[in-house]
C-alpha positions as a LaTeX table, in Angstrom:
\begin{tabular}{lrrr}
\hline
Residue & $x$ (\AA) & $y$ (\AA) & $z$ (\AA) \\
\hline
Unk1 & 67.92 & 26.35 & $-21.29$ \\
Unk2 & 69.31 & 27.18 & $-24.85$ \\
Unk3 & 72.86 & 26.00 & $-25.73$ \\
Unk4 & 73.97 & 29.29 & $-25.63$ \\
Unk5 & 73.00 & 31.64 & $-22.88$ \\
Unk6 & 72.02 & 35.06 & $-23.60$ \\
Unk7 & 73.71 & 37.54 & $-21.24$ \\
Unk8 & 73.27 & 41.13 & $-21.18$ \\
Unk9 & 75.49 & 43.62 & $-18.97$ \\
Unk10 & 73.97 & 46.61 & $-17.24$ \\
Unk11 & 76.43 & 49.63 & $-18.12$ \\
Unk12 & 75.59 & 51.61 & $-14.89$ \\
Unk13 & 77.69 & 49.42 & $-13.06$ \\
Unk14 & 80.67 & 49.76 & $-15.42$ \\
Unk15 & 81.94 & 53.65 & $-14.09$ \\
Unk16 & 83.01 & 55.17 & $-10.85$ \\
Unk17 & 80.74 & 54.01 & $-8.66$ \\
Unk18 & 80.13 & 56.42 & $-5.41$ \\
Unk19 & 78.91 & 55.17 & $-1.97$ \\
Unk20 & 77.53 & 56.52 & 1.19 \\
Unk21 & 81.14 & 57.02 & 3.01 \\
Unk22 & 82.47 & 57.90 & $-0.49$ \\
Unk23 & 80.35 & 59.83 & $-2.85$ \\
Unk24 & 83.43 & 61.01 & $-5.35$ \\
Unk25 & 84.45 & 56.88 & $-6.12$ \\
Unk26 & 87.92 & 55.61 & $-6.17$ \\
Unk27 & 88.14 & 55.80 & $-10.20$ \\
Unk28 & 87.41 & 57.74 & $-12.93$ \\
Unk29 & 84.13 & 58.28 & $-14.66$ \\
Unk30 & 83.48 & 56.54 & $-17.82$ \\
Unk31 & 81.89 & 57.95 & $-20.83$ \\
Unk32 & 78.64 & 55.72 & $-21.85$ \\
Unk33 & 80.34 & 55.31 & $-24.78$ \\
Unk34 & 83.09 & 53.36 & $-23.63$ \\
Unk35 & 81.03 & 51.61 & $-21.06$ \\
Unk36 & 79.13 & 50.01 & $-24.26$ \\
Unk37 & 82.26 & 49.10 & $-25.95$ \\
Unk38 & 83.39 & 47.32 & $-22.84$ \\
Unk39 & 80.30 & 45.10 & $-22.92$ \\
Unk40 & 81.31 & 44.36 & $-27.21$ \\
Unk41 & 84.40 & 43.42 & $-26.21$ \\
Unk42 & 83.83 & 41.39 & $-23.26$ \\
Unk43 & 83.16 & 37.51 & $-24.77$ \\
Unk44 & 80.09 & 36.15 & $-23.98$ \\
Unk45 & 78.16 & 39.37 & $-23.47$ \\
Unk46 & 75.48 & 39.82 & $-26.60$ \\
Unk47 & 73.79 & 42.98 & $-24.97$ \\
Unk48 & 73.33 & 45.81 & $-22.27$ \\
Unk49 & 70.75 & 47.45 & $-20.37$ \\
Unk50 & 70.60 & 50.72 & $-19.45$ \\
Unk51 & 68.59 & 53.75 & $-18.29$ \\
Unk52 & 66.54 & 56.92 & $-19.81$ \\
Unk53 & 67.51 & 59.62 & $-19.71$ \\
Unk54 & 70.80 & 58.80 & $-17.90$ \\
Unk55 & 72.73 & 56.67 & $-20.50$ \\
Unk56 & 70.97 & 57.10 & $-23.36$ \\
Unk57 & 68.44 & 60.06 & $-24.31$ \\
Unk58 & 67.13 & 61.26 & $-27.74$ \\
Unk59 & 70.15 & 63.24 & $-28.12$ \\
Unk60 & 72.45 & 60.34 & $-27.85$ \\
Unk61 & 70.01 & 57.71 & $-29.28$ \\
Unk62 & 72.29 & 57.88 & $-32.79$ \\
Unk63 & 75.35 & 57.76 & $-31.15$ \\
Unk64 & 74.41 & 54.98 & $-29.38$ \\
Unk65 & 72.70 & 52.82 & $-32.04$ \\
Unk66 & 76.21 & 53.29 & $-34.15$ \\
Unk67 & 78.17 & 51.82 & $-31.27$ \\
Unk68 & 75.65 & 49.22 & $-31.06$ \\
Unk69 & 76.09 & 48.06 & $-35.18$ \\
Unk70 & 79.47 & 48.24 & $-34.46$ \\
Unk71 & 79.90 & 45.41 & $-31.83$ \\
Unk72 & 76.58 & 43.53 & $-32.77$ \\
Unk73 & 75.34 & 44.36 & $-29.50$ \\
Unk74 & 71.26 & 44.97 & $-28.41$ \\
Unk75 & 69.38 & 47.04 & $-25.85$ \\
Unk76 & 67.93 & 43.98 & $-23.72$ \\
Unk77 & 66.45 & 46.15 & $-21.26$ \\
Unk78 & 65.61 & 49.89 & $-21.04$ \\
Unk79 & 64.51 & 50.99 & $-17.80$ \\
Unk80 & 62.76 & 54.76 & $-17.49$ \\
Unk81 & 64.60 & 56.41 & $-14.17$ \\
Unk82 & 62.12 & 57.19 & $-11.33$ \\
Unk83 & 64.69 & 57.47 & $-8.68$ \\
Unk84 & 67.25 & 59.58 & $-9.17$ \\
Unk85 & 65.57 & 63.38 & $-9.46$ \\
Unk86 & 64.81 & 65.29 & $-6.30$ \\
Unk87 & 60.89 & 65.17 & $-7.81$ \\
Unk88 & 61.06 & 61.20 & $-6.74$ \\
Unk89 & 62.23 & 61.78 & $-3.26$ \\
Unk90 & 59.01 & 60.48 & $-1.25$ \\
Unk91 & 58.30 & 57.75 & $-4.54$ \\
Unk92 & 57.70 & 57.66 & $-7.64$ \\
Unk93 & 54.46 & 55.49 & $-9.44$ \\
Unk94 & 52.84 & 55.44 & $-5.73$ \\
Unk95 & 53.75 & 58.94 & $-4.63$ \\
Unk96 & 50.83 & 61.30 & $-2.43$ \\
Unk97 & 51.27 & 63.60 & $-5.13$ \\
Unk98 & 49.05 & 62.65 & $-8.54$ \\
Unk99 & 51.84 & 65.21 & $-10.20$ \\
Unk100 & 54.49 & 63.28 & $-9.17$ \\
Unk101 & 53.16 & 59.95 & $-10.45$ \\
Unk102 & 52.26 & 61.71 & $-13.43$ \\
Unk103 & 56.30 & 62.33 & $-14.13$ \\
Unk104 & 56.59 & 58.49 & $-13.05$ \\
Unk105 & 54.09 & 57.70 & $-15.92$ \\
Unk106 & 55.57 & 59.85 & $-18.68$ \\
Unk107 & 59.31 & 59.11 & $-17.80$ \\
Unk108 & 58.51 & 55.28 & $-17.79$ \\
Unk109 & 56.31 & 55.95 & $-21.48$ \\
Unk110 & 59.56 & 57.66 & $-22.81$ \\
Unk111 & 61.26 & 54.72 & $-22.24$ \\
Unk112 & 59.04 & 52.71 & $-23.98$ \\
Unk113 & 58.48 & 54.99 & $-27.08$ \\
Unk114 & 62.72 & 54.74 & $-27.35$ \\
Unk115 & 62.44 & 51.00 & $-26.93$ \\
Unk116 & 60.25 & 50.92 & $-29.61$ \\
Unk117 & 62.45 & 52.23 & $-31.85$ \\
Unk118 & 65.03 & 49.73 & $-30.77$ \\
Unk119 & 63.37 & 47.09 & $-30.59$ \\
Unk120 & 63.85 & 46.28 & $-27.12$ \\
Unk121 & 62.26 & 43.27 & $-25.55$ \\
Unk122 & 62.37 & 44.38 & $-21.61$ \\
Unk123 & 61.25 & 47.07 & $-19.42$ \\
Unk124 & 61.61 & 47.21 & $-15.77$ \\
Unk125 & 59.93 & 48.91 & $-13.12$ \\
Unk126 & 61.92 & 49.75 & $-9.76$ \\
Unk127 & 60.01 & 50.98 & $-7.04$ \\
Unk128 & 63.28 & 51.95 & $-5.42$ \\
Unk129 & 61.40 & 55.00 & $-3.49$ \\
Unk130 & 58.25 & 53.60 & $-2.99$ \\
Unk131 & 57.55 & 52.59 & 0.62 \\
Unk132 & 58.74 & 53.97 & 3.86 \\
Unk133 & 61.53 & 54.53 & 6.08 \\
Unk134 & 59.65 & 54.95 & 9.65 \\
Unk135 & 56.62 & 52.85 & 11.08 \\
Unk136 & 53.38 & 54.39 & 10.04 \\
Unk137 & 54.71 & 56.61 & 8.07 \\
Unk138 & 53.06 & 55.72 & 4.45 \\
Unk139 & 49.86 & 54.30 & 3.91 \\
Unk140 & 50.21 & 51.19 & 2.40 \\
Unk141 & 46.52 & 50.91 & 1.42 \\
Unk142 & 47.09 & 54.20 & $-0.64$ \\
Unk143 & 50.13 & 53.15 & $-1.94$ \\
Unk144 & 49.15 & 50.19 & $-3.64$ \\
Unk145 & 45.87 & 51.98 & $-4.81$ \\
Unk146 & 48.12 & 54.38 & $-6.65$ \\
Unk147 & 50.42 & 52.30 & $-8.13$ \\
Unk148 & 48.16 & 49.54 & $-9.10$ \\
Unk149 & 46.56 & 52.64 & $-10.97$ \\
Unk150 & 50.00 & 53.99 & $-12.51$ \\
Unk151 & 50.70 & 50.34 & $-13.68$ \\
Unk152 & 47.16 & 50.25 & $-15.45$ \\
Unk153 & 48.19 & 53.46 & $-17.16$ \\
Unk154 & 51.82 & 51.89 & $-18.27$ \\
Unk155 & 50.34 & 49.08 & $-19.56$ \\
Unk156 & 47.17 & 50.82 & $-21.59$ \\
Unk157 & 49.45 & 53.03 & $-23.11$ \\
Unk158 & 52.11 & 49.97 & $-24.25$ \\
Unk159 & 48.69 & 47.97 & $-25.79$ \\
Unk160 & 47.33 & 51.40 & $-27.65$ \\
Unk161 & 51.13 & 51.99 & $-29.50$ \\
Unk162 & 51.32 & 47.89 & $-29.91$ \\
Unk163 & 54.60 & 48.11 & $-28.28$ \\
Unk164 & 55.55 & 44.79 & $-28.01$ \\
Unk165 & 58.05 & 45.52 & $-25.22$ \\
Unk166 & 57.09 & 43.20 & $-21.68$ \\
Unk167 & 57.32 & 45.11 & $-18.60$ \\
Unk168 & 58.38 & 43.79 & $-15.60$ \\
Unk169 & 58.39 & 44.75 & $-11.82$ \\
Unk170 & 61.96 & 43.97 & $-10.03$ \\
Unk171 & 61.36 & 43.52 & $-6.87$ \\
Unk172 & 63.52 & 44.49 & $-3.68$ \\
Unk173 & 63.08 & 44.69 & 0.21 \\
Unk174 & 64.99 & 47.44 & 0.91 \\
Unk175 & 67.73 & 50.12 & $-0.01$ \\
Unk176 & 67.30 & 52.78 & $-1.06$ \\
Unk177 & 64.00 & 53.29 & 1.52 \\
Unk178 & 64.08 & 51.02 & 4.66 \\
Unk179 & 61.10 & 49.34 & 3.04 \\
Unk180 & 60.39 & 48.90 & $-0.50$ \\
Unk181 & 56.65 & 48.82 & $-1.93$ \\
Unk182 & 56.32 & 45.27 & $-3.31$ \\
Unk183 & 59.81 & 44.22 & $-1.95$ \\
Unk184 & 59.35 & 40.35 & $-1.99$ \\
Unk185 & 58.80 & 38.09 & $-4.77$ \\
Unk186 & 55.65 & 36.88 & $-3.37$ \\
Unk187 & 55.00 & 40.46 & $-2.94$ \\
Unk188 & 55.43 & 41.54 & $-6.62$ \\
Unk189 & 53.64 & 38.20 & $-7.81$ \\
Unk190 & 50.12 & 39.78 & $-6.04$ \\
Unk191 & 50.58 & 42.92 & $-8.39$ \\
Unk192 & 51.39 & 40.99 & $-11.55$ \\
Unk193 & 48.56 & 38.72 & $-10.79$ \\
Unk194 & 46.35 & 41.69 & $-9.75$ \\
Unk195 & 47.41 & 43.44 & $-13.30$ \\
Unk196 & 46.35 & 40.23 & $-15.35$ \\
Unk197 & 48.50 & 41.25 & $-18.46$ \\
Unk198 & 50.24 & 38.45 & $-20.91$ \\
Unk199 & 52.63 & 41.57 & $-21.30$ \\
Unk200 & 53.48 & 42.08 & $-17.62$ \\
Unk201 & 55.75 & 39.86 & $-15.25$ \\
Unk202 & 58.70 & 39.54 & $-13.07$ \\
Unk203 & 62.42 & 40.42 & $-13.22$ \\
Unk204 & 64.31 & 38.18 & $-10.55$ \\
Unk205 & 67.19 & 40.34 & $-9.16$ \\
Unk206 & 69.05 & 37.13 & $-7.68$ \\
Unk207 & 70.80 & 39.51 & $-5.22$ \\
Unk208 & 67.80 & 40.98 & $-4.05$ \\
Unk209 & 65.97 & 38.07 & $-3.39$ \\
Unk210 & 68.82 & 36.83 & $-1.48$ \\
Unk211 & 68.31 & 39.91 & 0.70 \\
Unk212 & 64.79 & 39.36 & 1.64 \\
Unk213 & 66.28 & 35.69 & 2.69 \\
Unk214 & 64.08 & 33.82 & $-0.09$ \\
Unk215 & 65.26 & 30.40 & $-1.13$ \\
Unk216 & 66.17 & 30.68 & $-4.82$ \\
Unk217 & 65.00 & 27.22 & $-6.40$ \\
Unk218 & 62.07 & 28.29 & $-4.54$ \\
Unk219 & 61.06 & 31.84 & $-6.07$ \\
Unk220 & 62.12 & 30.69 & $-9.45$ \\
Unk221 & 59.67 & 27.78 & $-9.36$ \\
Unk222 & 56.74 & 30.08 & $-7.97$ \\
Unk223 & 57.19 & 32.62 & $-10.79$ \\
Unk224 & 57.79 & 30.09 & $-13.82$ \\
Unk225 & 54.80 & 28.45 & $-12.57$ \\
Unk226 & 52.43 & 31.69 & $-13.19$ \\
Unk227 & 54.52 & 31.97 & $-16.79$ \\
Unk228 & 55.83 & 34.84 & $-15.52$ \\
Unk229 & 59.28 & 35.07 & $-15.36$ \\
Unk230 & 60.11 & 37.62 & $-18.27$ \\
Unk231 & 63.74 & 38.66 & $-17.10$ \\
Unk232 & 66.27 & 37.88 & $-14.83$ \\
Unk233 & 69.44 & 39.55 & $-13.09$ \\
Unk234 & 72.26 & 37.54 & $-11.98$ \\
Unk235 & 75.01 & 39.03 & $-9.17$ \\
Unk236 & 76.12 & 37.19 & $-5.47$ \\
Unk237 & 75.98 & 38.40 & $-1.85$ \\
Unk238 & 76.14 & 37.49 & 1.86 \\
Unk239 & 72.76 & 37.63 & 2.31 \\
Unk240 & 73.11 & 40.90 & 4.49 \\
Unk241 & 73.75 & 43.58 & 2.03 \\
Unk242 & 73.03 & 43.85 & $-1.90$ \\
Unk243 & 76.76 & 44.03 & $-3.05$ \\
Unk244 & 76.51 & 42.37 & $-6.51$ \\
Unk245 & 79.60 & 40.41 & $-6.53$ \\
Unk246 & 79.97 & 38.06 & $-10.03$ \\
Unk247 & 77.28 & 35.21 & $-9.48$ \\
Unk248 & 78.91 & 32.23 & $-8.17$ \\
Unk249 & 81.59 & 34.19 & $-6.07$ \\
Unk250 & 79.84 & 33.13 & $-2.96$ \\
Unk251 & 78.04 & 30.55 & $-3.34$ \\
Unk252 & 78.56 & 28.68 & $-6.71$ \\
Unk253 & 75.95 & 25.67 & $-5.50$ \\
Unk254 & 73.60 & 28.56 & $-5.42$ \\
Unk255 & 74.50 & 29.28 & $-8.72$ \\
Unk256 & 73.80 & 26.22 & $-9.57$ \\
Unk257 & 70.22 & 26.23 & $-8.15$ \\
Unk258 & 69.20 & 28.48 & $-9.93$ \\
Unk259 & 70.30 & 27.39 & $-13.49$ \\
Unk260 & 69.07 & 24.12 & $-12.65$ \\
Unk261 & 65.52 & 25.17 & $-12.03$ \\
Unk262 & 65.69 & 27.29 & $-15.20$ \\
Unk263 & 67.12 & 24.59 & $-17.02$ \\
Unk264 & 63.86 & 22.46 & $-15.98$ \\
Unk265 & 61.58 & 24.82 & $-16.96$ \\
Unk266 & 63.14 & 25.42 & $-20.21$ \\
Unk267 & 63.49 & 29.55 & $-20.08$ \\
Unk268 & 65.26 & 30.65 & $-22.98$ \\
Unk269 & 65.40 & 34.48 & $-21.97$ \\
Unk270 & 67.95 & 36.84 & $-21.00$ \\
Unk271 & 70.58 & 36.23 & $-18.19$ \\
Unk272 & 71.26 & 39.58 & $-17.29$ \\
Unk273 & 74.33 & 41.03 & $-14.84$ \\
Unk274 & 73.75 & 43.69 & $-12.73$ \\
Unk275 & 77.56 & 44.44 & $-11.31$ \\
Unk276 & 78.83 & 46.94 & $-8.73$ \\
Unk277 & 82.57 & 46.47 & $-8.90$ \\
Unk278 & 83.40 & 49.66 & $-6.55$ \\
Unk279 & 87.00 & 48.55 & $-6.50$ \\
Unk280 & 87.84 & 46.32 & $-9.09$ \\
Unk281 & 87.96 & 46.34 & $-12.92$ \\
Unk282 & 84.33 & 46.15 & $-14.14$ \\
Unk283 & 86.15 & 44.36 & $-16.88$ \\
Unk284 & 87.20 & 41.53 & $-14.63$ \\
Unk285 & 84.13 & 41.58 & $-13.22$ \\
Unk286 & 82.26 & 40.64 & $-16.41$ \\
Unk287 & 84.69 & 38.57 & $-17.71$ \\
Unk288 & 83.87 & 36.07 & $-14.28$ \\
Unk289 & 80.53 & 36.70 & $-14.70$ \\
Unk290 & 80.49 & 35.21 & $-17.78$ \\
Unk291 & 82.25 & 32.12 & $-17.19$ \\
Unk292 & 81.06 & 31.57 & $-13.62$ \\
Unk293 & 77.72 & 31.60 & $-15.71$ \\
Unk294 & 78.99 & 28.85 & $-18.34$ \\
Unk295 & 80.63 & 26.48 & $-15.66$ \\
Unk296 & 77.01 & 26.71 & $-13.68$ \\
Unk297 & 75.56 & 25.65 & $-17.20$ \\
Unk298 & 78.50 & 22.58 & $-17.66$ \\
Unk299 & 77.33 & 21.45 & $-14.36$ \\
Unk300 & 73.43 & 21.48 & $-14.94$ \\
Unk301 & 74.63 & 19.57 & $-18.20$ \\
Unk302 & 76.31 & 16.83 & $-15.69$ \\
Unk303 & 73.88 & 16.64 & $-13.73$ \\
Unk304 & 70.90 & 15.55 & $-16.61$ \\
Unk305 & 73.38 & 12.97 & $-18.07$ \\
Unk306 & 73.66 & 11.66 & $-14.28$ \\
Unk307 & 70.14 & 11.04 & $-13.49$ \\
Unk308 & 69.41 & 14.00 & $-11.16$ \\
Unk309 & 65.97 & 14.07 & $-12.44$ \\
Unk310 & 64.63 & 10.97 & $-11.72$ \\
Unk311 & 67.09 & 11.37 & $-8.04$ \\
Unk312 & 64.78 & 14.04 & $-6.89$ \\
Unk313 & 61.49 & 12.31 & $-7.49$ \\
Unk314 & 62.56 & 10.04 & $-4.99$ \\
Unk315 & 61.95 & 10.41 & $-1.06$ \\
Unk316 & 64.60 & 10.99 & 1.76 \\
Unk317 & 67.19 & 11.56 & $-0.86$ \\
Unk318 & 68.85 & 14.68 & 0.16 \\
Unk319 & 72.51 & 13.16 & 0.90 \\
Unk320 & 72.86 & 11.26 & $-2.71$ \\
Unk321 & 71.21 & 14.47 & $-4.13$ \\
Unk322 & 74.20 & 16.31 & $-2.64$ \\
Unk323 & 76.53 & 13.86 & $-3.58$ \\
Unk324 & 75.74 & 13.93 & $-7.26$ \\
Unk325 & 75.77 & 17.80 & $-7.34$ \\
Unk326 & 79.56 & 18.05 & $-5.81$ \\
Unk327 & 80.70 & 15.17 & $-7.98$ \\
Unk328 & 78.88 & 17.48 & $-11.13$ \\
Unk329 & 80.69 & 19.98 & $-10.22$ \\
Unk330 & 84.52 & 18.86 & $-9.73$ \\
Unk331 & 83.91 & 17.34 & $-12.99$ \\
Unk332 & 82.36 & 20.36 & $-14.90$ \\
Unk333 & 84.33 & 22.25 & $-17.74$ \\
Unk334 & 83.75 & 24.25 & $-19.91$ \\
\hline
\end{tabular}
């Protein structure tokens, strides 16, 4: 883990934010604009992530490159939408329809070709409406033919432009579908594997893998260990719905866990927040996000200058393990 931890804010959480029981919001809507300036004025926050063609387009690529400059601010992560136009109903990059995956394709290669010009480093694929809501109703078999193919499309056209942009799958178990194609991370691991590309891995959504009840240190480890891990989104939940809370709000030892494990394996990439504050100020939001982030960090710090390494080669060691971690963090600042 660098000194200083890269974090990156996703702007479509920072505006009124609908739901199923209220689709107007309990706010205001916030121009793009502003939501960009929020993230340049928020300390601690060094760039965004965001969607084509709903925050940024070729229209508003100027526009938004000036705000940019202004707040030395960077795209981190540009994500094509494939889940938000009646054409993706049924899915998107696995859809029955080869015209439908075809608008997949090209939406997520105009993302890329706008990346390119901005020299972003991170491109994520959601398959938020691939899968299935009823038993039997897709064929998996098919599915995974189809986007295994889309993938191999993605990635040929990234390698014949020399984009240097890696993409990455996030994966998610459910919502929006009841079931989402490659929902686990052991799940999403098969298709990177499968794909065999130095320029395509994993974003870890800690929120959704909290979802599918996977043990954090755990998923981390399995992904660094393939050299994978090429992202990462940080948020907090009860384990029973993906509310992305500030990280650390419910469980700060989980928190923890997770930097630790990073911190082991040395990544020095993004730590990216992916917020929903329905109610609150997004502002506040960040703001805790950001230092939540920094006292997990002073505590990982502790806990290498107290020995925690060698503690956890050592058999049956789980209470002194959990000691040292508490004491870390009552004595953490930052």
């Amino acid at each position: 883990m660098s000194e200083k931890l890269k974090i990156s804010m996703g702007i479509w959480g920072i505006n009124n934010l609908p739901d199923r029981f209220n689709t107007k919001g309990f706010g205001e809507e916030i121009p793009i604009l502003e939501r960009i300036k929020m993230c340049g004025n928020t300390e601690g926050i060094g760039g965004i992530e965001l969607h084509l063609p709903t925050e940024i387009r070729k229209e508003t690529e100027a526009d938004v490159k000036k705000v940019l400059d202004d707040y030395g601010l960077q795209i981190v992560q540009l994500c094509g939408h494939t889940w938000t136009e009646r054409i993706f109903v049924n899915g998107a990059l696995s859809d029955l329809d080869a015209s439908v995956r075809e608008k997949a394709v090209s939406r997520v290669k105009e993302a890329l070709d706008m990346g390119a010009r901005f020299d972003v480093p991170i491109s994520v694929l959601w398959p938020a409406t691939d899968g299935s809501d009823f038993p039997l109703q897709s064929d998996y078999a098919a599915l995974y033919d189809y986007y295994v193919d889309s993938v191999h499309q993605i990635m040929d056209y990234l390698h014949q432009n020399a984009y240097k942009t890696k993409i990455c799958i996030e994966p998610k178990p459910f919502e929006p579908r009841s079931r989402i194609l490659y929902g686990t991370t052991g799940q999403a691991l098969t298709l990177v594997n499968e794909i065999n590309d130095p320029q395509f891995g994993i974003n870890l959504d800690v929120g959704h893998s909290l979802i599918a009840s996977e043990n954090l240190e755990d998923q981390f480890a399995l992904i660094l260990r393939y050299g994978k891990l090429f992202h990462t989104h940080f948020d907090d939940n009860d384990q029973q719905a993906d509310i992305d809370l500030p990280p650390g709000t419910i469980s700060f030892i989980r928190l923890v866990q997770c930097m630790y494990v990073l911190d082991q394996a040395g990544y020095d990439g993004w730590y990216g927040l992916d917020l929903f504050p329905y109610r609150d100020d997004p502002q506040k939001f960040m703001n805790l996000s950001v230092k939540n982030l920094h006292l997990a960090k002073a505590v990982v710090k502790l806990l290498n200058e107290k020995g925690m390494k060698e503690l956890r080669t050592q058999k049956a060691k789980g209470p002194e393990v959990s000691d040292l971690l508490l004491e870390c963090i009552r004595e953490a600042k930052i």
